[in-house]
C-alpha positions in Angstrom: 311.1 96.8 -63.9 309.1 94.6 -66.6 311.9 92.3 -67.1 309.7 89.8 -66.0 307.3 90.5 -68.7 309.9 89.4 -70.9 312.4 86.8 -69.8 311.8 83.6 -70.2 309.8 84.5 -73.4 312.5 86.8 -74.9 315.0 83.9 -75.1 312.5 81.1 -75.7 311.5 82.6 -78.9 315.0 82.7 -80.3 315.6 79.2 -79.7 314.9 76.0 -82.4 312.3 74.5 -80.1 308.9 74.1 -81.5 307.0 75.1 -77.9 307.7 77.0 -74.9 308.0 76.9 -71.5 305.0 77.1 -68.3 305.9 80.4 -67.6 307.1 82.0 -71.4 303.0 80.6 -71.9 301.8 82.6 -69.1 303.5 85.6 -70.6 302.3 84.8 -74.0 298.3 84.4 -72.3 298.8 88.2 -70.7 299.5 89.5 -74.5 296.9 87.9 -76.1 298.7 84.7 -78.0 298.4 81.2 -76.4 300.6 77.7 -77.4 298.2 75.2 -79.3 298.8 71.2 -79.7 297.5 70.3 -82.9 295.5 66.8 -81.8 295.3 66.1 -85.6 298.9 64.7 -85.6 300.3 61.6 -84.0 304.1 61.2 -82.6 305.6 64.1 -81.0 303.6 67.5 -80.0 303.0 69.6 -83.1 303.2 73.1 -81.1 301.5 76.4 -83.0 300.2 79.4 -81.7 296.5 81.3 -81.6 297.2 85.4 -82.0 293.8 87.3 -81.0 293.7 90.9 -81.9 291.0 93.4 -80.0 289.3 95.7 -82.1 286.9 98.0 -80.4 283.3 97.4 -81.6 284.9 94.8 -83.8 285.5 97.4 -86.9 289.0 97.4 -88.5 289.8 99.0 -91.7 289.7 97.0 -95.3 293.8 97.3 -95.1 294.3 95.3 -91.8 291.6 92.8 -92.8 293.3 92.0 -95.8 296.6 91.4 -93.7 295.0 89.8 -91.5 294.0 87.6 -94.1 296.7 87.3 -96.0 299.1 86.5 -92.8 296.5 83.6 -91.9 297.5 82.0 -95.4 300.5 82.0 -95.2 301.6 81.7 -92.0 298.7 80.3 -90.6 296.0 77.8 -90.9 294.3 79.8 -93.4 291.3 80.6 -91.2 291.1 84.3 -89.8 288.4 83.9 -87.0 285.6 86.6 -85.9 284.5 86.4 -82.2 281.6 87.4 -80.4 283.7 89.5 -78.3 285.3 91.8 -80.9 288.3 89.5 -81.7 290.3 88.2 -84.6 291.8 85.4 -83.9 294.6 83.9 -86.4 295.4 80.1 -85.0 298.1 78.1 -86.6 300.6 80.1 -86.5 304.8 78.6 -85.8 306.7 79.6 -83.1 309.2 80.9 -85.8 306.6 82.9 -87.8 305.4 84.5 -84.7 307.3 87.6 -84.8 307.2 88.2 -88.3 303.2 88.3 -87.8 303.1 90.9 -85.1 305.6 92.6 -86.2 303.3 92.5 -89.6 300.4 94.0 -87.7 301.7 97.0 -85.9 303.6 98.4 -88.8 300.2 98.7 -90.5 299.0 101.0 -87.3 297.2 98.1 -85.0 298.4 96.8 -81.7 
């Protein structure tokens, strides 16, 4: 049963709240997202997400990059990242927009 691959997260994602719980993190770590703090702001925690995306020998095709790009605009900081170990990495991204971003991605035929 992978109900514990989903719960807390499943609910946690549906609520108002700008973060997430310990555990909903740990879930969110296994599938390749992680909660930021952004240090830049004072007062109370300003919570966003990092989303990598694996892409075998780092190649993607010229439709998902320009998603990729385009969904880092808008709904992220506006940097999509390359890494050395054949990553994208979108950072920025709100716990509400989150969804909408995935989503985004695997109706264009990536995972």
């Amino acid at each position: 049963n992978s109900d514990y691959l989903r719960d807390p997260l499943q609910d946690q994602l549906q609520t108002e709240e700008i973060g997430i719980s310990k555990d909903a993190y740990q879930i969110m770590k296994y599938h390749g997202s992680y909660q930021q703090n952004n240090r830049e702001t004072r007062g109370p925690k300003d919570f966003q997400f990092m989303l990598r995306l694996k892409q075998p020998a780092g190649e993607l095709s010229p439709d998902l990059y320009r998603l990729l790009d385009d969904l880092s605009a808008k709904m992220g900081q506006g940097d999509l990242r390359a890494t050395t170990r054949q990553c994208f990495q979108m950072h920025g991204i709100l716990k509400g927009d989150l969804k909408t971003v995935i989503a985004s991605i695997m109706n264009i035929g990536s995972s």
